[in-house]
N, CA, C and O of each residue as an XYZ file, in Angstrom:
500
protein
N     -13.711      2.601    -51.115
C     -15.019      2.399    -50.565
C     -16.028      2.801    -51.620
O     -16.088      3.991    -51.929
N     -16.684      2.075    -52.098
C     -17.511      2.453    -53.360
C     -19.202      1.789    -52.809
O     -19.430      0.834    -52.067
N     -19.757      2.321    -53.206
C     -21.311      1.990    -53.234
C     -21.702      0.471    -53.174
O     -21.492      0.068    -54.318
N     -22.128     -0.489    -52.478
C     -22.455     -1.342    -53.002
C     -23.883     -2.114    -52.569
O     -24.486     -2.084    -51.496
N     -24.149     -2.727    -53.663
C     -26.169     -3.472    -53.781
C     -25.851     -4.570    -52.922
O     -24.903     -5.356    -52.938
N     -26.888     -4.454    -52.137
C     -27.167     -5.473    -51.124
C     -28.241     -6.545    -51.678
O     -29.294     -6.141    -52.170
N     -28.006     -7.646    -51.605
C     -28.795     -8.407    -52.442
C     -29.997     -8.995    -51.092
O     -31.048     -9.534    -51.440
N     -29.592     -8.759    -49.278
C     -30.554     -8.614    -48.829
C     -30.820     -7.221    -47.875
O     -29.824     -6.662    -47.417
N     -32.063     -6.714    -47.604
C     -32.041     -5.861    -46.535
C     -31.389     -6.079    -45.332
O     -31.410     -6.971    -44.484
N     -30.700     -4.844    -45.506
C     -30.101     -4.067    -44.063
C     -29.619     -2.882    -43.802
O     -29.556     -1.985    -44.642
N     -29.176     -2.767    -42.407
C     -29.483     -2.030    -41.797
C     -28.035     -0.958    -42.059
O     -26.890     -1.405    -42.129
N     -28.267     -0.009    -42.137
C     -26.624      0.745    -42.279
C     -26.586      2.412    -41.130
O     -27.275      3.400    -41.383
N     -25.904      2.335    -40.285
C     -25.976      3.844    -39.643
C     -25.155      4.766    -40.267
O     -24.022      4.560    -40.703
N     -25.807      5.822    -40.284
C     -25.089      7.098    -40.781
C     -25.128      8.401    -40.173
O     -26.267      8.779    -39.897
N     -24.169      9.208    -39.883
C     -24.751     10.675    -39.443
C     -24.510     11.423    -40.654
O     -23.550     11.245    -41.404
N     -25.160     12.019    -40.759
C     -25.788     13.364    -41.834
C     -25.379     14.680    -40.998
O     -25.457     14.948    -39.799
N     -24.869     15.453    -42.218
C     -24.573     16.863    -41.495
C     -24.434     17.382    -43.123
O     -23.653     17.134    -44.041
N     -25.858     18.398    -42.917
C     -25.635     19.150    -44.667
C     -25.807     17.810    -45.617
O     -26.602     16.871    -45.609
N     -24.570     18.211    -46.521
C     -24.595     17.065    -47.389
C     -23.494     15.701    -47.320
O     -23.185     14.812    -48.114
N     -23.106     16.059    -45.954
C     -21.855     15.280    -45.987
C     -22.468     13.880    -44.844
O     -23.296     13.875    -43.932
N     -21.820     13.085    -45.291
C     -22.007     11.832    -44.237
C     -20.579     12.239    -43.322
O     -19.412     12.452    -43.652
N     -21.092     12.231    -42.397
C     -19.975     12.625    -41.391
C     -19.375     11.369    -40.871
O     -18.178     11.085    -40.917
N     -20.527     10.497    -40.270
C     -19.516      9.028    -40.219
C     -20.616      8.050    -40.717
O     -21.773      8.464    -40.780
N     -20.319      6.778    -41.072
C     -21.283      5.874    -41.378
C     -20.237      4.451    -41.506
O     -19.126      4.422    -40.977
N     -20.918      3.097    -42.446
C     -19.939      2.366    -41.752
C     -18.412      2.274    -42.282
O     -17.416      1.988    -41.617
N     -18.515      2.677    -44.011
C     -16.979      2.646    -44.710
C     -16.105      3.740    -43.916
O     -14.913      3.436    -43.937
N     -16.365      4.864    -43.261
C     -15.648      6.071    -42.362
C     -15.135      5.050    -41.544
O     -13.940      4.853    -41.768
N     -15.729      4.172    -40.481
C     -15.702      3.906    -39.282
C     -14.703      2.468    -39.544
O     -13.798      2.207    -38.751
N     -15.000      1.566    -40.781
C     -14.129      0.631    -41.076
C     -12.612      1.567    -41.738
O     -11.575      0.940    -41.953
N     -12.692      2.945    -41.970
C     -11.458      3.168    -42.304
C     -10.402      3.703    -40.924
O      -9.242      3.292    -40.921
N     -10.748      4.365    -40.106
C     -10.917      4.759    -38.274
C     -10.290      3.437    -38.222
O      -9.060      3.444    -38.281
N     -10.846      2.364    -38.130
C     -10.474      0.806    -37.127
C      -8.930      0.423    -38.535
O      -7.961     -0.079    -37.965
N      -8.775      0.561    -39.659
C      -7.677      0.265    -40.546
C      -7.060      1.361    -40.029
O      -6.021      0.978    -39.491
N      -7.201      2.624    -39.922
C      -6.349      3.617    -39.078
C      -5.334      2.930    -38.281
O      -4.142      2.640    -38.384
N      -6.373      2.776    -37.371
C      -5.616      2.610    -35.513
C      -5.103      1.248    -35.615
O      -4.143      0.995    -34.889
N      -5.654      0.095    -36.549
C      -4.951     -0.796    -36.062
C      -3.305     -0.861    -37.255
O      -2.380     -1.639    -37.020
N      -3.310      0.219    -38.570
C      -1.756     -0.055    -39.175
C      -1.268      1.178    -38.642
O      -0.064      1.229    -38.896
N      -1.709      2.374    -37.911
C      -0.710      3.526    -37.909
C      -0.771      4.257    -38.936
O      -0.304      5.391    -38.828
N      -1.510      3.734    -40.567
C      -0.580      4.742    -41.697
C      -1.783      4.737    -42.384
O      -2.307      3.626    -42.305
N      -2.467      5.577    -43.062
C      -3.357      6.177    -43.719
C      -3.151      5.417    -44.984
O      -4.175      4.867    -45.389
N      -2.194      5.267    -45.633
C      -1.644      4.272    -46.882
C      -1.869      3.577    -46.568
O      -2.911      3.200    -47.105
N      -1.217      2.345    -45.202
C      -1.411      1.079    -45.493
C      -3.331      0.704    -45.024
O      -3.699     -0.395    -45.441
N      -4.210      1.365    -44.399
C      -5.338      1.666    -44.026
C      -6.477      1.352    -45.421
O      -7.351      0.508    -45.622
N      -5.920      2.531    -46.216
C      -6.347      2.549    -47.603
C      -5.838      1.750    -48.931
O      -6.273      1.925    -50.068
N      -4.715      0.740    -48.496
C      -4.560     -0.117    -49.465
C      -5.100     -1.355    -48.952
O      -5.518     -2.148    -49.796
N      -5.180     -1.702    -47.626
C      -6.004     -2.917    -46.820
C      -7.491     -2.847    -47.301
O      -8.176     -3.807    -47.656
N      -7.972     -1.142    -47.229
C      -9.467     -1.443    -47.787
C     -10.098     -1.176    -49.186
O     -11.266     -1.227    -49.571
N      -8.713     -0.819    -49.932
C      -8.969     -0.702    -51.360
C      -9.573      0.632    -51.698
O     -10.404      0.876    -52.573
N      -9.093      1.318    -50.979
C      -9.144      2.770    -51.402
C      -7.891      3.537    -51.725
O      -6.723      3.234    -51.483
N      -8.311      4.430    -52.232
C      -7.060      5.378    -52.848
C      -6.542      6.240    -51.883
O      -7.348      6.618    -51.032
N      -5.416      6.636    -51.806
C      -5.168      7.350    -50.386
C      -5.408      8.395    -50.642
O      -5.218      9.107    -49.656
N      -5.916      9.207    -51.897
C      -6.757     10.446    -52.013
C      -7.832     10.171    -51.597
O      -8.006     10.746    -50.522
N      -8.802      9.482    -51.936
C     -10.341      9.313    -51.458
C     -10.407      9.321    -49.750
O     -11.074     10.078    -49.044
N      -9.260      7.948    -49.220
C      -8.908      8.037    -47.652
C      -8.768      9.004    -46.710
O      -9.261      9.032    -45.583
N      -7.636     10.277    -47.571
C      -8.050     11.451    -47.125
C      -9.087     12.664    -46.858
O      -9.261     13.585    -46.059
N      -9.736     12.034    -48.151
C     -11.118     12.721    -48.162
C     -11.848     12.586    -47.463
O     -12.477     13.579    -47.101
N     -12.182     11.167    -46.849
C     -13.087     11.083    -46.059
C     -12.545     11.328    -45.110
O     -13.494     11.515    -44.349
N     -11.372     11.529    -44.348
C     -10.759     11.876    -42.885
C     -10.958     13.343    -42.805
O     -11.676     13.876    -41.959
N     -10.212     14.051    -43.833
C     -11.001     15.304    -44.158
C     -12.872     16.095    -43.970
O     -13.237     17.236    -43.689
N     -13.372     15.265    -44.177
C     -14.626     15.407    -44.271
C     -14.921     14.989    -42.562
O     -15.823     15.622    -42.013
N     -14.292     14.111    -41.876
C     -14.449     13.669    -40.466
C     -13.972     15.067    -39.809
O     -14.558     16.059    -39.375
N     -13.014     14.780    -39.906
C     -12.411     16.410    -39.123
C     -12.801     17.419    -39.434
O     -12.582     18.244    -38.547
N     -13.406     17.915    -40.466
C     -14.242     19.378    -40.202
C     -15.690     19.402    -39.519
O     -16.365     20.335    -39.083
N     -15.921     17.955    -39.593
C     -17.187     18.489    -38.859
C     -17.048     17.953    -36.914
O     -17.738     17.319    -36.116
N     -16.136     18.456    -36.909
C     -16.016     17.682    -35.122
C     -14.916     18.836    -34.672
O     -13.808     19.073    -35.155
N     -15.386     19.260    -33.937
C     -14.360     20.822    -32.597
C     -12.653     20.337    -33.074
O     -11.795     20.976    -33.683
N     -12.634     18.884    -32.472
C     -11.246     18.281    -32.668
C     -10.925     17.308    -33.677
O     -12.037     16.856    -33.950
N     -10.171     16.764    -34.330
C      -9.668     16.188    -35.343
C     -10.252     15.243    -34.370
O     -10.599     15.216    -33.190
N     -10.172     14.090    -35.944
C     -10.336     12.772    -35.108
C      -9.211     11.824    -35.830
O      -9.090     10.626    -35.570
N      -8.342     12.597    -36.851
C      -7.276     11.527    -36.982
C      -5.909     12.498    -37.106
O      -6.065     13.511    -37.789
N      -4.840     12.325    -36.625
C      -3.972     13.185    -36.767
C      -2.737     12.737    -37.825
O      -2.837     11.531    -38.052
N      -1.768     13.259    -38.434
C      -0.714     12.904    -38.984
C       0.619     13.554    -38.200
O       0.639     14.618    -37.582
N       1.861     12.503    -38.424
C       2.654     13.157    -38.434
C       3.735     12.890    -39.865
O       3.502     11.944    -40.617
N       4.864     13.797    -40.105
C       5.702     13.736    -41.289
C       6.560     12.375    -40.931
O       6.580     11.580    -39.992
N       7.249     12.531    -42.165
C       8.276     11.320    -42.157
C       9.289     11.014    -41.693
O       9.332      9.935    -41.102
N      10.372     11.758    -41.774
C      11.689     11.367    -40.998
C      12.119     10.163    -40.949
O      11.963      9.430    -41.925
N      12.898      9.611    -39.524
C      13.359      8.572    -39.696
C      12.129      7.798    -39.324
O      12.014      6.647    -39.745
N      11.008      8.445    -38.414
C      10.091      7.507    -38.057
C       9.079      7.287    -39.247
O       8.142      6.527    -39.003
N       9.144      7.854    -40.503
C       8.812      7.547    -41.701
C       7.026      8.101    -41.527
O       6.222      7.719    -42.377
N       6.582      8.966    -40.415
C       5.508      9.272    -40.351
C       4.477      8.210    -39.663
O       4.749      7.092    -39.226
N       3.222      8.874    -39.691
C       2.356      8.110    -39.996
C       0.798      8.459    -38.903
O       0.829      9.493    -38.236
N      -0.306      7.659    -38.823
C      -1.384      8.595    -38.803
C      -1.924      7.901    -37.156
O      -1.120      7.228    -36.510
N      -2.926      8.089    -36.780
C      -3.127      7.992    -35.340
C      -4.851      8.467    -34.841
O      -5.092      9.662    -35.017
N      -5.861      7.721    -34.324
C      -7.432      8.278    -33.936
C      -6.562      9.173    -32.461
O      -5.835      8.777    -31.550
N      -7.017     10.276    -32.789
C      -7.123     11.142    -31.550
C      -7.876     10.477    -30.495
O      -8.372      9.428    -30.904
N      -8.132     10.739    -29.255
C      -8.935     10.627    -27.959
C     -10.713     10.651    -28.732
O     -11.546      9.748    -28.652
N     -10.852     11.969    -29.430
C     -12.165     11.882    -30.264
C     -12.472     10.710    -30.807
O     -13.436      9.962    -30.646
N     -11.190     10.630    -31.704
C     -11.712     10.058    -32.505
C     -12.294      7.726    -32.134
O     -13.172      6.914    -32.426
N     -11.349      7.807    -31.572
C     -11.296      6.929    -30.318
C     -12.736      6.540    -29.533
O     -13.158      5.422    -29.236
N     -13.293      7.767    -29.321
C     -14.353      7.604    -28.677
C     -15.789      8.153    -29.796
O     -16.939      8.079    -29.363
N     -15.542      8.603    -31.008
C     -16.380      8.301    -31.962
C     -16.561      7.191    -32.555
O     -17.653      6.819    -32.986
N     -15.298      6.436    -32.646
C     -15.883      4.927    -33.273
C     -16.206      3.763    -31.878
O     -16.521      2.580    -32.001
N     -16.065      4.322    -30.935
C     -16.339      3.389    -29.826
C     -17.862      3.706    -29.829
O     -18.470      2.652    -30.014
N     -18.661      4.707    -29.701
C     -19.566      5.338    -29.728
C     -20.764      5.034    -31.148
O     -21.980      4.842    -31.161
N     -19.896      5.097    -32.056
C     -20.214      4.383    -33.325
C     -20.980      3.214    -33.460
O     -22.193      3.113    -33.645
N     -19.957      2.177    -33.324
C     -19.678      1.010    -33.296
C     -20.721      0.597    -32.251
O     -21.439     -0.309    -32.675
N     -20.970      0.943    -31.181
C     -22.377      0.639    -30.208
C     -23.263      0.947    -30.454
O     -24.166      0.230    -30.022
N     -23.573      1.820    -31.047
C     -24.649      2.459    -31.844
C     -25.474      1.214    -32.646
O     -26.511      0.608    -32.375
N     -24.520      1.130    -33.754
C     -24.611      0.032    -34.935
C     -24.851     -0.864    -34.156
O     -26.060     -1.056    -34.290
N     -24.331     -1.801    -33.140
C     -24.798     -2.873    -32.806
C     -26.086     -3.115    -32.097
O     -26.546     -4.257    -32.133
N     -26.997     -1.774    -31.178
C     -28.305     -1.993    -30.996
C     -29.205     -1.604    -32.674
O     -30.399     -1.311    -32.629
N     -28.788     -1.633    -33.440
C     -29.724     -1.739    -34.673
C     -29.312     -3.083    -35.410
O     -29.714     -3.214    -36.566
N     -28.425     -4.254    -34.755
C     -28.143     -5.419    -35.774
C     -29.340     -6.257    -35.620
O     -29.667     -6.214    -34.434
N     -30.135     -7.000    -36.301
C     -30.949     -7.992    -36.463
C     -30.554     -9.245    -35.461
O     -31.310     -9.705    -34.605
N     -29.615     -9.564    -35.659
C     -29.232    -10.189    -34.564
C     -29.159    -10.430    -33.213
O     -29.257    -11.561    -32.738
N     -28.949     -9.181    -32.406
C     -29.552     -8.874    -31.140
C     -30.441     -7.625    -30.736
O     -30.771     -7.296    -29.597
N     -30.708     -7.092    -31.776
C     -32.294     -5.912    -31.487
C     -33.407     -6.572    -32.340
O     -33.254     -6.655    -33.558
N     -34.757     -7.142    -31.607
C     -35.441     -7.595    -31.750
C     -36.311     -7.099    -33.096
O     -36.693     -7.735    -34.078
N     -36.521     -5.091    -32.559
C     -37.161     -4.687    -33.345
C     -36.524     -4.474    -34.736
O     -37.371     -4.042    -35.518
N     -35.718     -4.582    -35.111
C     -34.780     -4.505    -36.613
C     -35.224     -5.933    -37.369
O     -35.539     -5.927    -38.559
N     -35.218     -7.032    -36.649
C     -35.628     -8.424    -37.239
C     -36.998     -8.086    -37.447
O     -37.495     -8.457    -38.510
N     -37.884     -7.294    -36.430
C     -39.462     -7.588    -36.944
C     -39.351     -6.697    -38.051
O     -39.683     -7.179    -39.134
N     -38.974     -5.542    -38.039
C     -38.970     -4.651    -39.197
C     -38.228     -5.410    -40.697
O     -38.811     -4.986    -41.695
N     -37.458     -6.093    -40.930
C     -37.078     -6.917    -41.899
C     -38.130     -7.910    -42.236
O     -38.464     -8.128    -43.401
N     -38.846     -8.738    -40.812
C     -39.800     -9.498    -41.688
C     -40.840     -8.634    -42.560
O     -41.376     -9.015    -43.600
N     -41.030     -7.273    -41.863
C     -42.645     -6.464    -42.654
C     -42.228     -6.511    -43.924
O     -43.105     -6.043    -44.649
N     -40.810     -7.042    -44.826
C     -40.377     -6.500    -45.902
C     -41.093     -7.788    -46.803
O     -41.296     -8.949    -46.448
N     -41.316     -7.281    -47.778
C     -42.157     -8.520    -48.669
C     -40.581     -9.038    -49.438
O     -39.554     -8.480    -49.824
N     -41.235    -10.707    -49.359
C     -39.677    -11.164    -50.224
C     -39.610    -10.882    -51.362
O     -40.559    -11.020    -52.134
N     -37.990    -10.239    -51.831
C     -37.151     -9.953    -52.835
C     -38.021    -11.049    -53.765
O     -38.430    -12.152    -53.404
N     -38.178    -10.403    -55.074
C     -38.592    -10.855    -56.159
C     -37.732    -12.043    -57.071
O     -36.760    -11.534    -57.631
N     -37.860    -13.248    -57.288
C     -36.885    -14.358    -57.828
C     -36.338    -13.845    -58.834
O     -37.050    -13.746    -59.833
N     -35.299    -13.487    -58.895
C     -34.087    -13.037    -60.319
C     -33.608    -14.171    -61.231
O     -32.940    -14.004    -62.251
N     -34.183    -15.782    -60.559
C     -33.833    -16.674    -61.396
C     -35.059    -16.880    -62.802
O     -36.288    -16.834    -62.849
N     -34.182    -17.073    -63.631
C     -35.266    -17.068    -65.255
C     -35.663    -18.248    -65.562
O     -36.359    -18.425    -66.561
């Protein structure tokens, strides 16, 4: 999950806590690669992250919330693998609704606020 330039305005939710983004949307697209492979690896090779960084940010989720919001288990024969808690479950459900009354698409006031934006300057030479 790396930084990237939006070539138009929009809209992005985030929670802030200190200095940490606690969830925003690359957290919440890694949550939904979670729950839908089971495995923190295959999660983070679907979204092109490193499964150190993957952890990091799950890490960074779970300290700031009473309860984990992603759990692991070891390997064995069931070869492991990772799981959204009930929290966590209901943080990206919670999330995810959030984000959608701020889409341009169906919140009115996000489209008027995009038109107040003066148009992007022509980059063609």
């Amino acid at each position: 999950m790396t930084r990237t330039h939006h070539t138009q305005p929009r809209f992005q939710l985030r929670l802030v806590s200190g200095k940490d983004v606690v969830i925003g949307p690359g957290k919440a697209d890694l949550l939904e690669a979670i729950d839908r492979t089971g495995s923190i690896s295959s999660a983070s090779r679907a979204m092109g992250l490193s499964y150190k960084k993957a952890w990091q940010l799950i890490a960074t989720m779970n300290q700031h919330f009473a309860e984990p919001i992603v759990t692991t288990s070891s390997g064995g024969n069931q070869h492991g693998g990772a799981e959204l808690t009930t929290r966590g479950k209901t943080l990206l459900e919670q999330y995810r609704a959030l984000q959608s009354r701020i889409d341009p698409d169906t919140a009115p006031e996000a489209t008027t606020l995009l038109n107040l934006l003066q148009p992007p300057p022509d980059t063609e030479q």
